[in-house]
C-alpha positions in Angstrom: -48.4 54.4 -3.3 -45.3 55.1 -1.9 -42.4 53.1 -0.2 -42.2 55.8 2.5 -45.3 54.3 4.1 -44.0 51.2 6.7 -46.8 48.9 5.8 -45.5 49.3 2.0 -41.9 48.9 3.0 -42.6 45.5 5.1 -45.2 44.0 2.5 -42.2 44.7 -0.2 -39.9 43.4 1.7 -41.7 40.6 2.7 -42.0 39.6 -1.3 -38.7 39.7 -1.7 -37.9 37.4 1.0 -40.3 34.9 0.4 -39.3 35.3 -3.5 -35.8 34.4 -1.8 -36.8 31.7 0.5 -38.5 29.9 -2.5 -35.7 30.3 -4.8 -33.2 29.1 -2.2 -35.3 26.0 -2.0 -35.8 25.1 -5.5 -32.2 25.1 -6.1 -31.4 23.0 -3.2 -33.9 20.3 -4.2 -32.6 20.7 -8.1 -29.0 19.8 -6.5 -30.5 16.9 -4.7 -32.0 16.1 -7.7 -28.8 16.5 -9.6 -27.0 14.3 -7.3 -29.3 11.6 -7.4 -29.3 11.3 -11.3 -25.5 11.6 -10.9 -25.9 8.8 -8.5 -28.1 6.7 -10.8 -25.8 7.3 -13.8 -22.5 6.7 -12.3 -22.6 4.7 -9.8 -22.8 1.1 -9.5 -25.8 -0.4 -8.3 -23.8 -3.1 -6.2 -20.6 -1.9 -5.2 -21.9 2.0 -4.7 -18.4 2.4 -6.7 -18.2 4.7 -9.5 -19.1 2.4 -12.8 -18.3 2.7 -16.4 -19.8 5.9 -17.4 -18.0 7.3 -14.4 -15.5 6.5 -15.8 -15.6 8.0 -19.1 -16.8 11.2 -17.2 -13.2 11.4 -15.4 -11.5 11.2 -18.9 -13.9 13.9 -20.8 -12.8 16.2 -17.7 -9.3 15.6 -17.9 -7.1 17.6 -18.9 -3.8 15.5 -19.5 -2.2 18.0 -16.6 -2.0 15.5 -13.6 0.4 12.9 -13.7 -1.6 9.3 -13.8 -1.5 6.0 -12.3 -3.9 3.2 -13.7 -4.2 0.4 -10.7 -6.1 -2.5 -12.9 -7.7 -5.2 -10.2 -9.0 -8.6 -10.7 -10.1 -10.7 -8.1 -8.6 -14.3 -7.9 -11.3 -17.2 -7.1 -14.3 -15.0 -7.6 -15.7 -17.3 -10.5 -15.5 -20.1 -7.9 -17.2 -17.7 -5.5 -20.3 -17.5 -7.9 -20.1 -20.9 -9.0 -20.0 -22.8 -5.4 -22.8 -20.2 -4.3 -24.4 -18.2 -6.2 -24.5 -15.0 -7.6 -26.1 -13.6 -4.5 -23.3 -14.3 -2.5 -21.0 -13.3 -5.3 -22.8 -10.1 -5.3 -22.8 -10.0 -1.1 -19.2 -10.5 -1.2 -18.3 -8.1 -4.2 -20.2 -5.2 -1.7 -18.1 -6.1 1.1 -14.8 -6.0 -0.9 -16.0 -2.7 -2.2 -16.0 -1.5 1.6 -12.7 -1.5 1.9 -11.9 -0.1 -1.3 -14.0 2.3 -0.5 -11.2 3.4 2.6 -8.4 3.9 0.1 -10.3 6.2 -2.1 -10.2 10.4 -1.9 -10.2 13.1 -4.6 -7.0 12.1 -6.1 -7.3 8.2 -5.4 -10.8 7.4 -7.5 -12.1 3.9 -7.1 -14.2 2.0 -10.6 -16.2 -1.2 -10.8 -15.6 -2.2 -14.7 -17.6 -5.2 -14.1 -17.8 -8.5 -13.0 -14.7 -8.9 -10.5 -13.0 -6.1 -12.3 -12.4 -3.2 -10.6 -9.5 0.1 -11.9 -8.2 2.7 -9.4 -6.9 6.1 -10.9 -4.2 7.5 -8.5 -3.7 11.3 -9.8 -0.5 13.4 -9.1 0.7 10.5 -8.3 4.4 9.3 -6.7 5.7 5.9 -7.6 6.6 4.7 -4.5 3.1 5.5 -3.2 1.2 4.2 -6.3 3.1 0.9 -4.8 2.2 1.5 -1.4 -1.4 1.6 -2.9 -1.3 -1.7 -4.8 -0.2 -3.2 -1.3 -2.7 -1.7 0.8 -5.8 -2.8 -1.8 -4.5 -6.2 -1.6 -4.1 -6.4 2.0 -7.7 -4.9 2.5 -8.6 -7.9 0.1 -7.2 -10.9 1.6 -9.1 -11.1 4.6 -12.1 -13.6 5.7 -15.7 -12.1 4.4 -18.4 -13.9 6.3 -21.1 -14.7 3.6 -24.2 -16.9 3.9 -23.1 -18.6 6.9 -19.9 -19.5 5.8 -16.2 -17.6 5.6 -15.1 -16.9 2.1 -11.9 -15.8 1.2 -10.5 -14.1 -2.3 -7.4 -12.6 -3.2 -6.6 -10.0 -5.9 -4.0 -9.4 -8.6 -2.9 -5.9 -9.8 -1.5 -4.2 -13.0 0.3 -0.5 -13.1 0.7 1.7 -15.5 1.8 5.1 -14.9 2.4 8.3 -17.1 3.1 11.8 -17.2 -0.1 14.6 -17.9 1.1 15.3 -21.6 1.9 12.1 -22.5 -1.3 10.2 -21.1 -3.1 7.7 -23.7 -5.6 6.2 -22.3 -6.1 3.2 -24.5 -1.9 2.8 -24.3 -2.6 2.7 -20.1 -5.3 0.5 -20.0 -3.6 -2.5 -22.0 -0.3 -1.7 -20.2 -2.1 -2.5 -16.9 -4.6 -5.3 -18.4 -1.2 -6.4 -19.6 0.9 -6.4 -15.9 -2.7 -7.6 -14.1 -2.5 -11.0 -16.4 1.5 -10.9 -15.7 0.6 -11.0 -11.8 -1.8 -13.6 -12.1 1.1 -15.8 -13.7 3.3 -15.3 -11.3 1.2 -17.1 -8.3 -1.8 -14.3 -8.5 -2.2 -12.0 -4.8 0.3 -9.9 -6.1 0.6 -6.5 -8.1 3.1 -6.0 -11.4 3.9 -2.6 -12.7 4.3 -2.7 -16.8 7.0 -3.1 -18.0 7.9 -3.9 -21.8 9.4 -7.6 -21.0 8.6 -7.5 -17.0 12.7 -8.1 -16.2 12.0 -4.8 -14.4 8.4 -5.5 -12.8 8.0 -4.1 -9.6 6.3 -7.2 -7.4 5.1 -7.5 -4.4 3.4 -11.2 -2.5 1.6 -10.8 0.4 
């Protein structure tokens, strides 16, 4: 046998492209499958949010070069939300929060569901002033009338900062610094957003 013959040349050809063609397709339906077990594993089944282990995938990737902003979010009235309703309208209206948060998000703002009416933003390379613009927009977004079961149900949300620079990130040290300035908010008339500060003379606020 011998390649110099055409009917050899187009049946070897032929293999390869087939070999090719089947190839290309069992890689593109081992992405899909990739991304649907991604899906499965970090998102949240309610919010479509990015969840927990999401979460704890950002921070095994990181590699304390960006400059980060925690945004911690709790929503106000929720718990009288679930109580008054349900937890089927809790979970209807927690979906259509998560809408809008979903229109602030991009590759360097990432949007979490920690649980309940908890929710964390990670701003990356971030600029104060902006990080601020952030916290205003979220709560804007929030304090609107979500129609739910029949009825109009309205929530508001408070926010805590923390910011630091790549080689000085801790994550534990952020998270209680904005758990801290989130439960500072809150006491200050809630629908409202508090950046840390060690005794909160300095706090950034902002009502709307």
């Amino acid at each position: 046998m011998t390649f110099t013959n055409p009917i050899y040349m187009y049946l070897f050809w032929g293999i390869i492209i087939t070999v090719l063609i089947i190839g290309a397709f069992y890689i593109r339906k081992l992405r899909s499958e990739r991304a649907k077990l991604y899906e499965l594993a970090y998102r949240d089944p309610v919010t479509g949010l990015l969840n927990r282990h999401g979460l704890d995938f950002f921070w095994s990737t990181y590699k304390k070069k960006e400059n980060l902003a925690l945004l911690s979010l709790d929503l106000d009235q929720f718990k009288e939300v679930n109580d008054t309703y349900g937890h089927q309208a809790g979970d209807q209206l927690l979906r259509e929060i998560s809408k809008h948060l979903k229109q602030v998000t991009n590759k360097n703002q990432l949007a979490y569901r920690m649980g309940g009416d908890e929710f964390l933003f990670i701003m990356k390379n971030f600029d104060a002033n902006k990080v601020e613009i952030l916290a205003g927009l979220i709560l804007d977004n929030i304090s609107r009338p979500y129609y739910i079961q029949g009825r109009d149900i309205s929530v508001t949300g408070s926010i805590g900062i923390s910011m630091s620079q790549g080689a000085r990130v801790d994550r534990t040290k952020m998270f209680k610094e904005a758990d801290a300035a989130m439960y500072h908010a809150k006491r200050l008339g809630k629908n409202r957003y508090c950046v840390f500060s060690n005794n909160y003379k300095d706090n950034s606020e902002s009502e709307l």
